[in-house]
C-alpha positions in Angstrom: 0.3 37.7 -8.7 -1.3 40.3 -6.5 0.2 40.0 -2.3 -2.9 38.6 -1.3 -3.4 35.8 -3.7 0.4 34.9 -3.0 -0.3 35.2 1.0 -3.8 32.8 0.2 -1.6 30.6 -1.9 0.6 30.3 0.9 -2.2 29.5 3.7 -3.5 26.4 1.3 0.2 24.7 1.1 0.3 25.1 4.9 -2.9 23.8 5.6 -2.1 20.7 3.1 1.3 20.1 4.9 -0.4 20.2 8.6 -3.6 18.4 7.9 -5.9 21.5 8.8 -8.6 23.0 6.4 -11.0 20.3 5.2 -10.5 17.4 7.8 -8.8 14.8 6.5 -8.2 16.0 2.8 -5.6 14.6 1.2 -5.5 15.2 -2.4 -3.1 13.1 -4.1 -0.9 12.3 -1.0 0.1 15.4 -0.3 -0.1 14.7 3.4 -0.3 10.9 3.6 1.1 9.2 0.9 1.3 5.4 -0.5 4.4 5.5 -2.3 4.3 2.0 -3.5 4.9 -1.8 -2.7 8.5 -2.8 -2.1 10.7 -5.8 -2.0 13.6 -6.6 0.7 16.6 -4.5 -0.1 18.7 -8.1 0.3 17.0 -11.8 0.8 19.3 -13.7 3.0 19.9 -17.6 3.6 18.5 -18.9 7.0 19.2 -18.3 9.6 20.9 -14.9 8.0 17.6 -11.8 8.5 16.4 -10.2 5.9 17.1 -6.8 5.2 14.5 -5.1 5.2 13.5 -1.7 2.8 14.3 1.6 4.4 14.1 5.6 3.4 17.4 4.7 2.0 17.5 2.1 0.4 14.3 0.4 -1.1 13.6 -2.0 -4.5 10.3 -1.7 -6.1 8.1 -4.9 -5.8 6.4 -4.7 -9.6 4.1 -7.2 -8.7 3.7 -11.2 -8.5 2.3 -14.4 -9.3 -0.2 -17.3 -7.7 -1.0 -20.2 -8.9 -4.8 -20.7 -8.1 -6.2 -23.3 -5.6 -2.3 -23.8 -4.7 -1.0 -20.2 -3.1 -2.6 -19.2 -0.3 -1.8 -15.1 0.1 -0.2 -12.3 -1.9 3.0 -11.8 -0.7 3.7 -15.6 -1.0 6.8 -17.4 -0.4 8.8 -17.3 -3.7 11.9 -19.5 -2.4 10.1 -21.6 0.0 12.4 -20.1 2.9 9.9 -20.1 5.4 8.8 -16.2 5.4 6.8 -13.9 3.4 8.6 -11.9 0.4 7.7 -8.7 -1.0 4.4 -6.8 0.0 5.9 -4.1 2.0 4.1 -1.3 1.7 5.6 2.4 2.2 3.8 5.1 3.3 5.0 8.7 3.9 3.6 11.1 6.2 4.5 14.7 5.6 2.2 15.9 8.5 3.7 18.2 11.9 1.7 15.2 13.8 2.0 11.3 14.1 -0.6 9.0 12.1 -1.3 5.7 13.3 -2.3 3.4 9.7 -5.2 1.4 10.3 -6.3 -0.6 7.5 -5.8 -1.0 3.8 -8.6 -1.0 1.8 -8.0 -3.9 -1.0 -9.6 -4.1 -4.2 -9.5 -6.8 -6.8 -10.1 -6.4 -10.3 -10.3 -9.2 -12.9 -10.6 -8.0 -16.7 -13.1 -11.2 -18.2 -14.6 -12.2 -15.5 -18.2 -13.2 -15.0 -18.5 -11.3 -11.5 -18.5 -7.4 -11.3 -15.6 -5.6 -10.7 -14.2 -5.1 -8.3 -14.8 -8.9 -7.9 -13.6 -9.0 -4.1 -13.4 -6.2 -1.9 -11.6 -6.4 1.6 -10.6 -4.2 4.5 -7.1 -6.0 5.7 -5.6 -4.4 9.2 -2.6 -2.5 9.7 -1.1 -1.4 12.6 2.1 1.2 12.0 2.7 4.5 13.6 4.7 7.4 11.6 6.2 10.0 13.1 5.5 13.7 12.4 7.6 15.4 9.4 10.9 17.0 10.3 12.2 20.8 9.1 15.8 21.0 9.4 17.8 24.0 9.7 17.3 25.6 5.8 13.4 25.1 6.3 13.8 21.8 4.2 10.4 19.5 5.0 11.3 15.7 5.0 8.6 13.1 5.3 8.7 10.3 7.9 8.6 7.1 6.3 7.4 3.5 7.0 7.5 0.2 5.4 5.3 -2.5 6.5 4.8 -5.9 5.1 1.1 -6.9 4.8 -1.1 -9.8 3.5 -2.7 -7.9 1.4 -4.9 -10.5 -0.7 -5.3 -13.0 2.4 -6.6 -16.8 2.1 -10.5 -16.2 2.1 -10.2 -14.4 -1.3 -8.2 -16.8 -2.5 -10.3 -19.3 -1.8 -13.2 -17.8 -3.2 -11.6 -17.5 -6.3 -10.3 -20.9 -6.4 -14.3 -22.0 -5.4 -15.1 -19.9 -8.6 -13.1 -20.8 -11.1 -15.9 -21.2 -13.9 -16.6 -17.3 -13.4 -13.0 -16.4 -13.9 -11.1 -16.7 -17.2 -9.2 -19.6 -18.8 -5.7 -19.0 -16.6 -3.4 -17.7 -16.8 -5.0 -14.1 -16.5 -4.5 -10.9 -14.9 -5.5 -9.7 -11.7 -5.3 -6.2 -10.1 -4.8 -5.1 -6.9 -5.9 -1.8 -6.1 -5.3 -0.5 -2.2 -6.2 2.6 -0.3 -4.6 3.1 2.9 -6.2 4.8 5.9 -4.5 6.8 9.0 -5.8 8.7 11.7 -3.7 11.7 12.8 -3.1 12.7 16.9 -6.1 15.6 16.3 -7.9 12.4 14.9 -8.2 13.3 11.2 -9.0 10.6 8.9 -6.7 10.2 6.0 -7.2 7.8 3.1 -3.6 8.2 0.6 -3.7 7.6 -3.0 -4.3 4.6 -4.6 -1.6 2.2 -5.3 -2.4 -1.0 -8.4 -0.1 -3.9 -7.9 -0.5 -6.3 -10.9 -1.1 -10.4 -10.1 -0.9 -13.2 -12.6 -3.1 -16.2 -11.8 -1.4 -19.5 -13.3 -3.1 -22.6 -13.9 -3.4 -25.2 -10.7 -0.4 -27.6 -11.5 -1.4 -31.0 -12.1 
């Protein structure tokens, strides 16, 4: 590879990594990334916290169930404690500047249905600030990283789906949720990160 290409090479990496060149692009999370949903690390007895996913230590949350006309968000309350569990959502930002999130875009698709996929889409708020990357003393680039726990299917869609059931098929079926997370940097560059698909189950309504 010729000196040139190499130093051109170069220049788009650095772009990538600071957010310049193309305002706001951010091909495959390179810059701002959605690096999944995530469970607590530990689910302690009242009045015992929580412990809560960090850079460290975090547990996969491989998705969930609701039982429709019954569960009124996704994260629900599995053990009927009181709180929310699962749905944190963890984003990295390997940008030299802050990003503040502002809203996950939430998409719902339901294979067999007699709507049109996506049968729901929502824009659900967010409000988390990353810091910039850091560089330690070998050059090493480290990401900052943040995990916040979001209704991300909230009770309106629910309820629409509950209101629909004779468009939706026999339960229990599948349901994906597919989200897109926004930031906007300190130079205000938007960036939307990759999209993450968090599987559902419907169940049946007990009787």
């Amino acid at each position: 590879m010729s000196g040139s290409r190499m130093m051109m090479v170069a220049a788009c990496f650095a772009l990538a990594a600071c957010g310049g060149g193309g305002g706001g692009s951010n091909d495959n999370g390179v810059s701002l990334r959605f690096s999944g949903v995530f469970q607590e690390t530990r689910e302690q007895v009242a009045p015992a916290a929580d412990q809560f996913p960090t850079p460290e230590e975090a547990v996969g949350d491989t998705g969930s169930f609701v039982i429709l006309g019954e569960d009124l968000t996704v994260p629900r309350d599995y053990n009927s404690d009181g709180d929310l569990d699962g749905g944190f959502l963890g984003v990295s930002n390997n940008l030299d500047q802050s990003v503040n999130l502002t809203h996950v875009t939430v998409e719902i698709f339901i294979p067999g249905a007699k709507l049109a996929n996506p049968v729901v889409t929502d824009s659900v708020p967010l409000s988390s600030s990353l810091p910039p990357a850091t560089i330690d003393d070998q050059g090493v680039r480290s990401p900052s990283v943040s995990f916040s726990q979001t209704v991300f299917v909230r009770p309106d869609v629910l309820a629409f789906l509950a209101a629909n059931q004779n468009l939706l098929p026999e339960p229990p079926f599948d349901m994906t949720v597919v989200m897109t997370i926004t930031g906007i940097s300190d130079t205000g560059d938007s960036f939307d990160t990759n999209e993450v698909s968090y599987p559902v189950a419907v169940l049946a309504p007990s009787l």
